[in-house]
C-alpha positions in Angstrom: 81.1 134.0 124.4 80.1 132.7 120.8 83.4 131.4 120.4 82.9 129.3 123.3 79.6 128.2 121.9 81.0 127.2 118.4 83.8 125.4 120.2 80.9 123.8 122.2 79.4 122.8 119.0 83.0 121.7 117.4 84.2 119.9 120.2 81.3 117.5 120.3 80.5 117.4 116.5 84.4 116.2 116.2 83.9 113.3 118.2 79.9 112.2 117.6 80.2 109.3 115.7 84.1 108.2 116.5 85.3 104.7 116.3 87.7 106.3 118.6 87.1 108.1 121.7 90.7 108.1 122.2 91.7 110.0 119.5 92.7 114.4 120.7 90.8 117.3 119.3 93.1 120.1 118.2 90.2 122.6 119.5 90.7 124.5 122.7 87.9 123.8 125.4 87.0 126.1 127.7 87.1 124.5 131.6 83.2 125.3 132.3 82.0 123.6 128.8 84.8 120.7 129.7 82.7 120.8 133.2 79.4 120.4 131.7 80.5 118.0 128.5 81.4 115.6 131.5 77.6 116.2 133.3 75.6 115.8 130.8 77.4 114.2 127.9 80.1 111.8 129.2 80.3 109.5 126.1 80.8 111.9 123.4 79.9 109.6 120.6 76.3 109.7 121.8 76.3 113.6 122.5 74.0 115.9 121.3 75.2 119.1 121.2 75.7 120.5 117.9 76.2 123.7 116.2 74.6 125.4 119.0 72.3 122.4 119.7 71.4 120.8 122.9 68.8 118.3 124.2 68.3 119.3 127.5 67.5 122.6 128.5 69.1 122.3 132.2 72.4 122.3 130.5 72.2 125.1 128.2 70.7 127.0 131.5 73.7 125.9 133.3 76.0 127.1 130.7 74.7 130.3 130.4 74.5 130.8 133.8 78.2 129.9 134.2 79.5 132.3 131.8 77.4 135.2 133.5 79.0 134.4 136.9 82.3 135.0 134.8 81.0 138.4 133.4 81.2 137.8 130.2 78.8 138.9 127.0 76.8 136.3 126.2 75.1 136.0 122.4 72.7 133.3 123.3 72.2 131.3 120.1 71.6 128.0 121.1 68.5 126.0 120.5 66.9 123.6 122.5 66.2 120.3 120.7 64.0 118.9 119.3 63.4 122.0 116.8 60.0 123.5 117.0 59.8 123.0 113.2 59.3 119.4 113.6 56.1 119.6 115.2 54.6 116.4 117.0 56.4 113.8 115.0 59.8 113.7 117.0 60.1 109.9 116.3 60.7 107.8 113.0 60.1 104.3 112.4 62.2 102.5 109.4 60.2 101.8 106.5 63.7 100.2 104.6 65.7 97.2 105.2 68.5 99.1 106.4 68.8 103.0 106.5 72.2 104.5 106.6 72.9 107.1 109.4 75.8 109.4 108.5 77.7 111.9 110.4 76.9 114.9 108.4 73.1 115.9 106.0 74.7 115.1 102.3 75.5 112.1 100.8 78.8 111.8 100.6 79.4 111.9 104.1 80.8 109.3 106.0 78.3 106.3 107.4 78.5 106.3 110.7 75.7 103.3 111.5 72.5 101.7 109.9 69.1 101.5 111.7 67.2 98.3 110.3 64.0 97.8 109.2 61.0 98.5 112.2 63.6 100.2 114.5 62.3 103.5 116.3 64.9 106.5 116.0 64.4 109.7 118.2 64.2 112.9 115.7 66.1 115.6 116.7 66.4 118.4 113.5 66.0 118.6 110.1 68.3 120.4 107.7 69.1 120.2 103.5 66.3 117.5 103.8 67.7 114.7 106.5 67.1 114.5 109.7 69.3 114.2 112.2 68.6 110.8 114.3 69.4 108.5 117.4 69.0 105.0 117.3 68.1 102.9 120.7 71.8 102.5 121.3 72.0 106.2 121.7 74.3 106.6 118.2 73.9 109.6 116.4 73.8 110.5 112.6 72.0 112.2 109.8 69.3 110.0 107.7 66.9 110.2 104.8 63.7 111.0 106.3 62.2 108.7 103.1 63.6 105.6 104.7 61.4 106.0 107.8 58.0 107.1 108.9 58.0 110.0 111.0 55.6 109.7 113.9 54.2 110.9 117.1 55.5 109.6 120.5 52.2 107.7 120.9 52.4 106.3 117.6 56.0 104.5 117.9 54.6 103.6 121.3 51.7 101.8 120.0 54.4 100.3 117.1 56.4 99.3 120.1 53.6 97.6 122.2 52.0 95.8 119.0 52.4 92.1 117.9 55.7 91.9 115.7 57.7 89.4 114.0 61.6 89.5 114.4 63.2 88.0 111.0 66.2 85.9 111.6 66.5 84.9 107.7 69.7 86.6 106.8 68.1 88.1 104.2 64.8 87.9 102.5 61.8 89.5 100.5 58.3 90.6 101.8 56.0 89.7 99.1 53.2 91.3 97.5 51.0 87.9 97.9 51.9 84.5 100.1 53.8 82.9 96.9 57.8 82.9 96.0 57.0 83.9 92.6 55.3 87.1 93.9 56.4 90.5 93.1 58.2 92.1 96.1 57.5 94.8 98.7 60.9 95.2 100.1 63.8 92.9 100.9 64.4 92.8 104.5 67.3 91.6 106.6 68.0 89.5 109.7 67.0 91.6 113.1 64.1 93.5 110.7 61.3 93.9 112.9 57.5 93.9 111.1 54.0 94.0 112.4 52.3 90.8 113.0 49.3 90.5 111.1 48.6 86.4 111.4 50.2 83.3 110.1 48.9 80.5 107.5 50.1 77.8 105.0 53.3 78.5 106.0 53.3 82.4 105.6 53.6 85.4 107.8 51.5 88.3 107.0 53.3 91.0 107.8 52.9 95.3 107.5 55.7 97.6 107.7 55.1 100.8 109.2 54.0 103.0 106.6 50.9 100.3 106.4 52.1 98.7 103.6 51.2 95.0 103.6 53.5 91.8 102.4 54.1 88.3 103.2 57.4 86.4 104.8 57.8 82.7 104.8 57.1 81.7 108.4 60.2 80.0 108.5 62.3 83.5 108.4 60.4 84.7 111.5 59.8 84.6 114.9 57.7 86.0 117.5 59.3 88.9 118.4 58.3 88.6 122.2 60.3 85.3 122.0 63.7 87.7 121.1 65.3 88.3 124.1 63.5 85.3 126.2 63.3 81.9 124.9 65.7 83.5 122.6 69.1 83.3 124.6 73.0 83.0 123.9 74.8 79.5 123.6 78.4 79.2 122.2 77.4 77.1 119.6 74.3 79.8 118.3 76.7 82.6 118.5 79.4 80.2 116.2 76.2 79.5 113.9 75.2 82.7 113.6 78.7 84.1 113.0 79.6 81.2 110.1 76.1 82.4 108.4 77.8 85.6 108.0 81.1 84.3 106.6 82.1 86.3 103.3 80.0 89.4 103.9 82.0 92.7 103.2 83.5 94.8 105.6 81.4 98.2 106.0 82.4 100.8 108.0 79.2 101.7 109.6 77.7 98.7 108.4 75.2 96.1 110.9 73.5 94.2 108.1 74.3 90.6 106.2 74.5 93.9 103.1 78.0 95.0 105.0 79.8 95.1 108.7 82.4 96.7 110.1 84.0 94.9 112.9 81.3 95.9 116.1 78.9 96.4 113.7 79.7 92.0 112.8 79.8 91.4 116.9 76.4 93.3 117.5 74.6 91.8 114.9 75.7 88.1 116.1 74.4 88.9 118.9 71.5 90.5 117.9 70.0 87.0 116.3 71.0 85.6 119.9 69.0 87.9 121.6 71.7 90.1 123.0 72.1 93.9 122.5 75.6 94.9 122.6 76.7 98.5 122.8 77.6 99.9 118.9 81.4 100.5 118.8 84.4 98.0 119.5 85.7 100.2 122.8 82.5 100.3 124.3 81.7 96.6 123.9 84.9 96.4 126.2 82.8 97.7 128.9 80.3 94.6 128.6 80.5 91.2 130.1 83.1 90.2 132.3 86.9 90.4 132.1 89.0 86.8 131.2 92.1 86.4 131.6 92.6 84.6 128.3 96.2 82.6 129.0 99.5 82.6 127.8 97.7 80.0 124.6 94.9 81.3 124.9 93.4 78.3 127.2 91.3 80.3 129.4 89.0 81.4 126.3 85.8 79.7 125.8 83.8 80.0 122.1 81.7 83.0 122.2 84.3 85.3 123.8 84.5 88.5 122.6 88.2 89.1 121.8 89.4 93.2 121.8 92.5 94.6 119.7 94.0 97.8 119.5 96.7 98.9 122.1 97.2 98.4 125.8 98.1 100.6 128.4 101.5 101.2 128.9 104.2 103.5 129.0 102.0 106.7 130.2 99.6 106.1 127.2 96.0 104.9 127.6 94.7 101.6 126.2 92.8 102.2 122.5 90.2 99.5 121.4 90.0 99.4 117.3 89.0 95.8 116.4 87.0 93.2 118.3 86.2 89.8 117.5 84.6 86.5 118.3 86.5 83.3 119.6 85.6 80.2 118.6 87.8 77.5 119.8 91.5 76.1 119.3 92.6 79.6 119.3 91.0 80.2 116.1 88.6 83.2 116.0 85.5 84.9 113.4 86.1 89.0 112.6 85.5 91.2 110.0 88.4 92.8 107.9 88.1 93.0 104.5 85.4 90.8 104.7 84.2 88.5 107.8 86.3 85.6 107.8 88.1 83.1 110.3 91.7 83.9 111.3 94.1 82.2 114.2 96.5 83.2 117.0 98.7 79.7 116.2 101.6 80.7 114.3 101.4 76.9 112.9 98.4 77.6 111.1 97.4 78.4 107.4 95.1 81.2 108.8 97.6 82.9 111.4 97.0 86.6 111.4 100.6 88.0 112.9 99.5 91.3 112.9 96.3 90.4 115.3 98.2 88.5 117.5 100.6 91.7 118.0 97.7 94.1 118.7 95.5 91.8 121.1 94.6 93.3 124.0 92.3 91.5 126.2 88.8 89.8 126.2 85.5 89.9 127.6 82.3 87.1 127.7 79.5 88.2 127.8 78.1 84.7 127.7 78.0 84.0 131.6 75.6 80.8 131.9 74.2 78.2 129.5 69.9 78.3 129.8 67.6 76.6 127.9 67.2 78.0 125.3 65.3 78.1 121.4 67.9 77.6 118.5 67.8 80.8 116.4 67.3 79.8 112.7 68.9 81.5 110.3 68.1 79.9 107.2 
């Protein structure tokens, strides 16, 4: 039995934090912890189950109780998260512009995503001093507990209800006092989130959530209640807001103006337009609504998100790697190397043949045009 609780651990360890759900384990997996994986963890990137870990006690019951019906010896060594060591403060609430999650607890392991500034994380562990994380879009990784303020459930829900700016400044400094030539108190990037303490002559006051207190020029803010409201998608914000990125490196793991892989350039985009998308390229193929994008590409309207990879065929299954947005004349924004423009006409200076090879399909996920507030991002 505690080989089939350290393939358990393995199997979803292996595939946590996977660009790639596609990709095959070498590990054999018992039927009854294939059985459960698919109950309670259908999505292995955003599994929790590790090294004899699990979040929900049913499951670990179930297990258990599976095994028994099988006769088998059981060595129960599986804890229920989160550990008892961390006490009440089971939440954290980053205190940095962006804090890298990686996929194991040293520092040369590889990033898996970034939590920005004022997000709330769920903590799970600690071990050799990080702790292991998940962000609001359910992605998992290990993350420097000094990046964040670790807090009780009632405390990141009092963070949550509270007055807050969101910055859309692609990047910026909070300042010790309301004046440019001030000393700063951190740098902060675009989809930051900071408590709203009032604004005049043209500054925010602002306090992170450790309670330390800094100013923002009001122009790189906005009322956060206005994210996600007045805030809404057009084709031309989502172009905007993807231009403004132009030049940044590619990251893998990266959501910030500092670095972005290629979901991690998508998300953010449409982050500033008020949009959450889901982290990886394969599961933003799940959102919006399938296009059928034309033989040239006529069908596609700017904003679309465009998915590359390989398609089903021949007994294999389809595999998303790459996604993109389209802008217009069959000309599209991605990050690859760095984010930059690239087209599907074979006439032009900025044809990418390799892209046009591995296109698969494409999704919007803008479905109507509202009235809406321009997003500045100055």
């Amino acid at each position: 039995m505690k080989k089939y609780l350290v393939l358990l651990a393995v199997t979803f360890l292996f595939v946590s934090c996977s660009r790639d759900p596609s990709a095959e384990t070498k590990v054999e997996v018992h039927p009854i912890i294939k059985e459960l994986q698919q109950k309670y963890a259908p999505d292995k990137r955003i599994s929790i189950i590790l090294k004899g870990d699990v979040d929900n006690k049913e499951a670990k019951e179930e297990l258990l109780a599976k095994f028994r019906e099988e006769k088998k010896d059981i060595i129960d060594s599986v804890e229920v998260l989160p550990a008892d060591n961390l006490g009440i403060k089971t939440w954290g609430i980053v205190t940095v512009s962006v804090a890298n999650m990686r996929t194991d607890p040293r520092e040369g392991a590889e990033l898996g995503t970034q939590a920005l500034m004022g997000s709330i994380v769920k903590i799970w562990k600690r071990h050799r001093g990080y702790v292991y994380a998940q962000t609001s879009d359910k992605y998992l990784g290990w993350a420097d507990p000094d990046q964040m303020q670790l807090v009780t459930e009632r405390q990141a829900e009092d963070w949550n209800r509270g007055k807050k700016v969101f910055v859309t400044a692609m990047y910026d400094l909070v300042r010790r006092e309301p004046d440019q030539r001030s000393l700063p108190v951190c740098d902060i990037t675009a989809g930051g989130v900071l408590k709203d303490l009032g604004t005049k002559n043209g500054w925010t006051k602002v306090e992170l959530a450790d309670g330390q207190i800094g100013f923002l020029p009001a122009s790189s803010v906005i009322d956060y209640a206005a994210w996600g409201t007045k805030i809404k998608p057009t084709p031309e914000n989502v172009e905007r807001t993807g231009k403004f990125l132009m030049g940044a490196p590619y990251l893998w793991g990266g959501t910030s103006i500092k670095g972005v892989d290629c979901s991690g350039f998508t998300k953010t985009v449409f982050l500033l337009n008020g949009v959450l998308l889901n982290r990886d390229a394969n599961q933003q193929a799940d959102q919006g609504v399938e296009i059928e994008p034309g033989k040239n590409f006529e069908n596609l309207k700017k904003g679309d998100l465009l998915f590359f990879g390989r398609k089903a065929e021949e007994g294999k299954q389809e595999r998303i790697v790459h996604v993109g947005i389209y802008l217009n004349n069959r000309e599209y924004i991605h990050s690859s190397g760095k984010v930059q423009i690239n087209s599907f006409d074979p006439e032009s200076p900025i044809f990418n043949e390799y892209n046009l090879k591995r296109f698969v399909r494409a999704r919007r996920v803008i479905t109507a045009s509202p009235q809406v507030a321009e997003v500045k991002t100055n």
